[in-house]
C-alpha positions as CSV (number, residue, x, y, z in Angstrom):
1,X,-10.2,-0.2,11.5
2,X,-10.5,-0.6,8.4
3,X,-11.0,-4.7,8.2
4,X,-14.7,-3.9,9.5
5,X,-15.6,-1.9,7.3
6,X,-15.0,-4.4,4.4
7,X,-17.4,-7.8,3.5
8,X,-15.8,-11.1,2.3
9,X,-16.9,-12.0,-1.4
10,X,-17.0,-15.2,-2.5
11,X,-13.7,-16.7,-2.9
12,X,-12.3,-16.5,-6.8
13,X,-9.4,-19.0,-6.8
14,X,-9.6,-22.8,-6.4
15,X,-6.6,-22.9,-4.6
16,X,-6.7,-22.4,-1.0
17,X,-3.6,-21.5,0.3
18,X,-2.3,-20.9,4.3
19,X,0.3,-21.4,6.6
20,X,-1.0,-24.9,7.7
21,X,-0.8,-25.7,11.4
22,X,1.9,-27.8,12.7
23,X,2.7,-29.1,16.0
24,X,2.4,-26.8,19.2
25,X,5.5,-24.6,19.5
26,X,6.5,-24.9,15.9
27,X,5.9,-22.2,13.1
28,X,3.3,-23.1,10.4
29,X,4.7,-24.4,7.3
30,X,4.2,-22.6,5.2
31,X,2.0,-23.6,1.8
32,X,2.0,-21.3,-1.2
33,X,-0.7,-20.8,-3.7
34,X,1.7,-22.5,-6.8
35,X,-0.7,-20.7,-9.3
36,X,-0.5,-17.4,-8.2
37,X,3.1,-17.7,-7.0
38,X,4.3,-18.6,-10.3
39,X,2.3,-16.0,-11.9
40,X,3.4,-13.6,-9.7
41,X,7.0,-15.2,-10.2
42,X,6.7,-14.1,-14.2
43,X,5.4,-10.2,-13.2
44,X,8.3,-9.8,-10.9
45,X,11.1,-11.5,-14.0
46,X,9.4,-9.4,-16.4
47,X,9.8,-5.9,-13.9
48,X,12.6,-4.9,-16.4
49,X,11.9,-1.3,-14.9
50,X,13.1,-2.2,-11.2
51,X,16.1,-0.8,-9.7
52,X,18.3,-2.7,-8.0
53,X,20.0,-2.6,-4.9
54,X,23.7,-1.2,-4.2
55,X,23.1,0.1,-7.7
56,X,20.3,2.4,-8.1
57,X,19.9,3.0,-4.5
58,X,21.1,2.0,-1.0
59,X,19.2,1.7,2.6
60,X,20.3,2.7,6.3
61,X,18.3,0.3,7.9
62,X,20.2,1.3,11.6
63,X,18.3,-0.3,14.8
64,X,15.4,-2.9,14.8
65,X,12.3,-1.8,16.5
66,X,8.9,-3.6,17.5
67,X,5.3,-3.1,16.2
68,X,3.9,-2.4,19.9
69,X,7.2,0.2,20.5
70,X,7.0,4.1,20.1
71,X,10.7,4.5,20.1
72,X,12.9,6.0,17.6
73,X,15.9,3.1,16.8
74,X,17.3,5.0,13.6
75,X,18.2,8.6,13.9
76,X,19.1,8.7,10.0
77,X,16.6,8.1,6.9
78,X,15.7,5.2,5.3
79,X,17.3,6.0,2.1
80,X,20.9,6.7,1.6
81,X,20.4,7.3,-1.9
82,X,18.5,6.7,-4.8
83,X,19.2,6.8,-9.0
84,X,16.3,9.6,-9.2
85,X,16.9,9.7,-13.3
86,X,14.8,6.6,-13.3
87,X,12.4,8.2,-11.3
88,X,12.3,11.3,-13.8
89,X,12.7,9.5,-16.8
90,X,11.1,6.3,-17.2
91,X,7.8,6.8,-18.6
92,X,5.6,4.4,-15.8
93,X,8.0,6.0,-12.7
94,X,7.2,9.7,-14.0
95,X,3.7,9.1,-14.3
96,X,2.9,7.6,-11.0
97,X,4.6,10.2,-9.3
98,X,2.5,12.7,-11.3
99,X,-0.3,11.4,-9.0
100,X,1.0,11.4,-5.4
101,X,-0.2,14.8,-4.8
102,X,-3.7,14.5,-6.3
103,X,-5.1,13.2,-2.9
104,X,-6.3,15.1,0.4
105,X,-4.6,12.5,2.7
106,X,-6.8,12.9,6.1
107,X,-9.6,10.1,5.9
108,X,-13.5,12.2,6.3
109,X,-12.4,15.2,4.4
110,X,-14.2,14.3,0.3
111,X,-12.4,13.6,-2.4
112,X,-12.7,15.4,-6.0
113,X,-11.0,14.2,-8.8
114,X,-10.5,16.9,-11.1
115,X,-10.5,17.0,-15.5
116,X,-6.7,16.9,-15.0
117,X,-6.6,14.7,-12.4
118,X,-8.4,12.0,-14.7
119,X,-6.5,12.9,-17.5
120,X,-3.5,11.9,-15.2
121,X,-4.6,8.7,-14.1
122,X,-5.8,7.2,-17.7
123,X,-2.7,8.2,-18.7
124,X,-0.6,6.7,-15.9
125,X,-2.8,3.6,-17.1
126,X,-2.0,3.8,-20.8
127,X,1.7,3.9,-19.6
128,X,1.8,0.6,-17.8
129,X,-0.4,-1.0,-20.0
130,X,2.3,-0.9,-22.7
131,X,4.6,-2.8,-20.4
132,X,5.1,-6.6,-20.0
133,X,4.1,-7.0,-17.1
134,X,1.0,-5.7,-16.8
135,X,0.3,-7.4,-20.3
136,X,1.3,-10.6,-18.9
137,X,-1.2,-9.5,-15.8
138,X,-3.8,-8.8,-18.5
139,X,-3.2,-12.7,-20.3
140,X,-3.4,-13.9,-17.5
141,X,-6.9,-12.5,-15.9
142,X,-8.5,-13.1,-19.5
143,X,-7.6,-16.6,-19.6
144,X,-9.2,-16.9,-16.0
145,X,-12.1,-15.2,-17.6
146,X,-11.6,-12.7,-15.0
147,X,-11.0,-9.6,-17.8
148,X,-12.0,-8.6,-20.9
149,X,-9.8,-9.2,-23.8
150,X,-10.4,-5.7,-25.2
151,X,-7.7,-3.3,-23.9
152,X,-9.8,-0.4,-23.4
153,X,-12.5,-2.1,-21.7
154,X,-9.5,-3.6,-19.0
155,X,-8.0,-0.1,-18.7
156,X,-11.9,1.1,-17.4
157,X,-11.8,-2.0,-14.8
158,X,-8.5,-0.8,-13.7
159,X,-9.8,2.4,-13.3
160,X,-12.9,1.5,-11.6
161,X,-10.3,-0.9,-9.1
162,X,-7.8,1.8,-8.6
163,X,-9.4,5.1,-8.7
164,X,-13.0,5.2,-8.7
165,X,-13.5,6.8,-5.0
166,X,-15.4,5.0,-2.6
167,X,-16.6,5.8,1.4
168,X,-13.6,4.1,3.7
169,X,-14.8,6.3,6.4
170,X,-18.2,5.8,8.5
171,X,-21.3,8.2,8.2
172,X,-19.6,10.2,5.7
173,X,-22.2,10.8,2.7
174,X,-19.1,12.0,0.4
175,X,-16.2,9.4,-0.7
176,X,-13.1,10.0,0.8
177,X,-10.9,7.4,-0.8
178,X,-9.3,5.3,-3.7
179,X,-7.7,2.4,-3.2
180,X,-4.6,4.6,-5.2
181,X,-4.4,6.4,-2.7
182,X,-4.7,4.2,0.8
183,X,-2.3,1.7,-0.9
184,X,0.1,4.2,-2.9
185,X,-0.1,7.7,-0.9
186,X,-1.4,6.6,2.3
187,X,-4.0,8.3,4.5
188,X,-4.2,9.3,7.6
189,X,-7.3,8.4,9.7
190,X,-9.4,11.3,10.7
191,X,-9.5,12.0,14.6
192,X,-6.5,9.5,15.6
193,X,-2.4,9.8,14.7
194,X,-2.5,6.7,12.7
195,X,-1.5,6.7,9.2
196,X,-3.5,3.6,7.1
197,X,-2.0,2.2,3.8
198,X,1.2,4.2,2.7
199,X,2.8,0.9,1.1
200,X,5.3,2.4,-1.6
201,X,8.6,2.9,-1.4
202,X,8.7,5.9,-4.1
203,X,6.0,7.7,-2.0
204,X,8.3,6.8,1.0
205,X,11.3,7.9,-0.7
206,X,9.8,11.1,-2.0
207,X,7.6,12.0,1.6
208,X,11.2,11.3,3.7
209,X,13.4,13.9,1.2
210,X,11.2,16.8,1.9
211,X,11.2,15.9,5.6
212,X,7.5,15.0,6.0
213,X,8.2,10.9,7.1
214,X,10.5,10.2,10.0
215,X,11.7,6.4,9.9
216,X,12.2,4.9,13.3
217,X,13.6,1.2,12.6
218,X,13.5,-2.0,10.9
219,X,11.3,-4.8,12.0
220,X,12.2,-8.1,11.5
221,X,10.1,-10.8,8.7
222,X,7.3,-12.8,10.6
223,X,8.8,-16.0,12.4
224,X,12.4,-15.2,12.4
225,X,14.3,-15.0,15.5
226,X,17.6,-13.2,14.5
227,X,18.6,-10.8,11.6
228,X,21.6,-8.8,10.5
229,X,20.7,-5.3,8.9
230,X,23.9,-5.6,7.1
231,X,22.6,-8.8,5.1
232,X,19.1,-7.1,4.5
233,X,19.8,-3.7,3.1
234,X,19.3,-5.7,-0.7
235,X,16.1,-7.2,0.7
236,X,13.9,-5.6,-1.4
237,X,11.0,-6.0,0.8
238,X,10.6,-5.0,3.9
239,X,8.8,-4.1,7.4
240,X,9.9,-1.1,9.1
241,X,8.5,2.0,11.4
242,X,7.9,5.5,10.4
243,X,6.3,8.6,11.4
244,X,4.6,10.8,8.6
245,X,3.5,14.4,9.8
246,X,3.5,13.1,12.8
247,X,1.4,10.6,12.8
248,X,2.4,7.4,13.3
249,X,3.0,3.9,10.9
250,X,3.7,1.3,14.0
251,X,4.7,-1.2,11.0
252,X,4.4,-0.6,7.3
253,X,5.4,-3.4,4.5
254,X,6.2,-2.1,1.6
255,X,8.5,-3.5,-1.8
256,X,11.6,-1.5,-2.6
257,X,12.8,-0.7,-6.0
258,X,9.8,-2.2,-7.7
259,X,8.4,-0.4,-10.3
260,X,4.6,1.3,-10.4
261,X,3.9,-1.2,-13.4
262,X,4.5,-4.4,-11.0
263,X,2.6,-3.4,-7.9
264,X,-0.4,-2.7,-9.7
265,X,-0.2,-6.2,-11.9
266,X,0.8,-8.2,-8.7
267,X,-2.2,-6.6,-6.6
268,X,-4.7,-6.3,-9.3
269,X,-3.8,-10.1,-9.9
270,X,-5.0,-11.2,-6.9
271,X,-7.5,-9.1,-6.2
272,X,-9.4,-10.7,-9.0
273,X,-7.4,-14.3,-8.8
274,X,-6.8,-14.8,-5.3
275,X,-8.7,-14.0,-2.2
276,X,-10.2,-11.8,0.0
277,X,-8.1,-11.6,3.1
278,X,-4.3,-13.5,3.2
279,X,-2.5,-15.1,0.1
280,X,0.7,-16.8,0.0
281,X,2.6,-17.0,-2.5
282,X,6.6,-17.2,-3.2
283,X,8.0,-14.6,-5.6
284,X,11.4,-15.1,-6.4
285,X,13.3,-15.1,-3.1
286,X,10.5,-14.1,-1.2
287,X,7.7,-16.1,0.7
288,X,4.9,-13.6,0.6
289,X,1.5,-12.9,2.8
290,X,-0.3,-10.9,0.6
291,X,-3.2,-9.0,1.7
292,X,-6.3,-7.9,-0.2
293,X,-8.9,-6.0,1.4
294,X,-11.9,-5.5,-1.3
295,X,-14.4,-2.5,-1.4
296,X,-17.1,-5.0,-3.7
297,X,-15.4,-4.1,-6.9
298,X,-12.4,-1.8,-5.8
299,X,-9.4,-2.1,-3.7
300,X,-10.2,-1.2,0.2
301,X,-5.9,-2.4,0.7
302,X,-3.5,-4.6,-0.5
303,X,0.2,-4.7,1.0
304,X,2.8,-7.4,1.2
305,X,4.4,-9.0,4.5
306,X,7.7,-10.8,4.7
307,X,7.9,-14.1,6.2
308,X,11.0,-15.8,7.2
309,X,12.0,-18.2,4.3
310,X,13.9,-21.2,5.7
């Protein structure tokens, strides 16, 4: 798995956060970081660019399934529909998707990132970087003396987190990944049928319309015990199931309707202010594990996981 591959560097943020331990049969309360959750808070009210739900697109959730299950409980897709003018027209939407298809997605097999490709990238940067939100991510990092204060010089350390290629794979002399792609395209692990990463929705969206991802159910947010998929088809984060040419996802966690702009602030956030490992945090409706798996200085993964909100 990946986790071993990965070393724990010092701790960055003074506040420890968990799910402290409460008496025997109980959940853990649960105990958010309030320094990263209200940051993260202010990313996702500043996401002007996210669509919203019943609006800009709508979700089939169908039957609930189990991470440890191999059977299909949804014989429709995810996705009912979604507003793809936003996808082709707003400027941060158009040019992440520029990118999904600049990856070889099998883990072992090198990576090369061609003059176009870079040009690609630095310019899905410069897009984002002219948004709020990653603005407020850039305040934000330079007050914790975490980031320059020069723009150019933060858009190279985004780079260097995001796409500068790295070995995920063991006694391979080439790099084989970015954390782009495990977190954005997903990979699939050399020599097994498990897909790794794969934790956008507009990849997901995108893979399922030409047929490539086959979804197989919902599953539930960690510590609740019942759930309507009529109340959760808003929810715009979710757990569910999917195949993706033919390899299997047994449970990927993934934000819907969020744009490019605010996954990469919220993960490069606490990547550098948070932790390796599990952070919790509450954004907006939302009590949030967030994981961040570090490479030294780039992103090995970084996903979100539901957890029930009392």
């Amino acid at each position: 798995m990946v986790s071993k591959q990965l070393h724990s560097p010092k701790l960055q943020s003074d506040n420890f956060t968990s799910l402290s331990i409460c008496k025997s049969g109980q959940m853990p309360r649960f105990n958010p970081d309030k320094e990263l959750s209200h940051m993260c808070t202010k990313l996702w009210t500043l996401d002007v660019n996210r669509l919203v739900p019943g609006k800009d697109y709508n979700l089939d959730l169908q039957g609930e399934t189990k991470v440890y299950k191999r059977e299909d409980k949804a014989k429709d897709p995810l996705f009912l529909n979604v507003n793809e003018d936003k996808l082709k027209k707003l400027p941060t939407f158009k040019a992440f998707i520029a990118l999904l298809d600049n990856y070889a997605t099998e883990t072992g097999v090198p990576e090369e990132v061609t003059p176009q490709e870079e040009k690609e990238n630095r310019h899905f940067l410069d897009e984002i970087m002219k948004t709020k939100v990653m603005k407020k991510c850039h305040e934000y990092l330079v007050k914790k003396q975490l980031a320059s204060n020069d723009a150019s010089q933060f858009k190279q350390q985004l780079y260097d987190l995001w796409f500068k290629l790295y070995r995920r794979t063991r006694g391979m002399r080439e790099a084989d990944s970015s954390g782009f792609e495990h977190v954005f395209v997903g990979e699939c692990r050399g020599g097994t049928d498990e897909v790794i990463g794969f934790h956008n929705w507009i990849q997901y969206y995108l893979e399922e319309k030409r047929g490539n991802v086959d979804y197989q159910g919902w599953i539930r947010p960690r510590g609740k015990k019942s759930r309507s998929s009529a109340t959760d088809s808003h929810s715009q984060l979710i757990s569910i199931q999917f195949t993706w040419k033919s390899d299997t996802k047994p449970v990927g966690s993934s934000f819907i309707g969020t744009s490019p702009e605010f996954e990469v602030a919220l993960y490069t956030l606490v990547f550098f202010a948070g932790q390796h490992g599990k952070n919790y945090i509450s954004v907006a409706d939302y009590d949030i594990e967030l994981v961040v798996h570090k490479m030294g200085d780039k992103l090995g993964s970084s996903y979100p996981v539901s957890l029930h909100k009392e």
